[in-house]
Structures are given as C-alpha cells and as structure tokens.
PLY file of the C-alpha trace (Angstrom):
ply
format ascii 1.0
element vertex 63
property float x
property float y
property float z
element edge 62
property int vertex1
property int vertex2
end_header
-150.52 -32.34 39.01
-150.58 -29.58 36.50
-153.24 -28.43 33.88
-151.99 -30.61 31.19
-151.52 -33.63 33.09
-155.41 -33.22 34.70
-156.80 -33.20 31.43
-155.16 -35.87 29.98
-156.10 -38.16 33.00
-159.59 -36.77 32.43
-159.86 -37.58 28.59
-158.21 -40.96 29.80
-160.79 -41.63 32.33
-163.47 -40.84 29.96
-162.30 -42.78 27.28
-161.81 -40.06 24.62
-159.73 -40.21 22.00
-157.73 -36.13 21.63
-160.09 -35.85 18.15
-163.12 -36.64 20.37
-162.41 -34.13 23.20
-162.13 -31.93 20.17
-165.40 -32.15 18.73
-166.96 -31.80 22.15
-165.69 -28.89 22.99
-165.21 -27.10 19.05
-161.12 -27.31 19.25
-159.07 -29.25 17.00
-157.00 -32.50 17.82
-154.07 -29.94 17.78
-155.50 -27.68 20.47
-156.14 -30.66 22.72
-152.62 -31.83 22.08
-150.90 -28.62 22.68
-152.61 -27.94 25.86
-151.89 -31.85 27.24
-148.88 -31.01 26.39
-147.82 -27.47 27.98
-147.42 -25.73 25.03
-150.44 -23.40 25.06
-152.70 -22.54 27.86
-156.84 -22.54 27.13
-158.82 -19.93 27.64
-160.92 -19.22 30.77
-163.99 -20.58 28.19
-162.57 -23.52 27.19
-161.40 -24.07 31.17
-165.06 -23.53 31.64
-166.30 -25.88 28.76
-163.83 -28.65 30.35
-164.99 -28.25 33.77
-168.72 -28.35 32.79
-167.80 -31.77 30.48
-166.13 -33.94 33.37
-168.34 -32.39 35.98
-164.98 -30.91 38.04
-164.42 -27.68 39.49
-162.18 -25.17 37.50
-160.17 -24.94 40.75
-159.92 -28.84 40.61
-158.57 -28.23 37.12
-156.17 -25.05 37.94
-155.25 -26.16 41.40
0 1
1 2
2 3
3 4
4 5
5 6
6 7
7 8
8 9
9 10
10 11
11 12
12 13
13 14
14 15
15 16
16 17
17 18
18 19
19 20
20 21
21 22
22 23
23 24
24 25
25 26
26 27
27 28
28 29
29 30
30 31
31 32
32 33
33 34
34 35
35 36
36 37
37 38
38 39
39 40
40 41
41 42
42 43
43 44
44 45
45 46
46 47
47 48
48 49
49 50
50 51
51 52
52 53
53 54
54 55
55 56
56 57
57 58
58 59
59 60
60 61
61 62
C-alpha cells in the first residue's frame, strides 16, 4: 500500500472528514485530497505532522 492509500485508511480509521485532517495539520481540504490521491507528494514536515497525529512511524507511512 502506497502513501496515498495509508493515509486515507488512516483518516478513515480515525473518523476524519479530508476538511478535518486539514485543520489538524494547517493544509487545506485540497492538499489532503491531492495527496490521497497521488497527485502531489507532502513534505517531509507534513510526513512528520501525520506520523506524530496517528501515532505511526514515517517508515510505516513511506514503506
């Protein structure tokens, strides 16, 4: 499972809406969207910020 589909499962799981996810970690809806979707790739901070909010590795995320 790729990047995308890890943090969709992970919003999922959490039971956050894109526009949530957002707010937690100061993106837009669109960001969130774009990078569930493959279109961009995050940054190494907002890898960190994600990894720190679900309590997973950033190798659990990249890998």
């Amino acid at each position: 499972m790729a990047f995308p589909e890890k943090l969709k499962a992970l919003r999922l799981k959490n039971g956050l809406t894109q526009d949530e996810l957002g707010e937690k970690l100061y993106l837009s809806r669109a960001s969130i969207s774009s990078y569930e979707i493959g279109r961009n790739e995050p940054t190494i901070e907002t890898i960190i910020a994600v990894s720190d909010l679900f309590n997973v590795t950033a190798d659990e995320l990249l890998k």
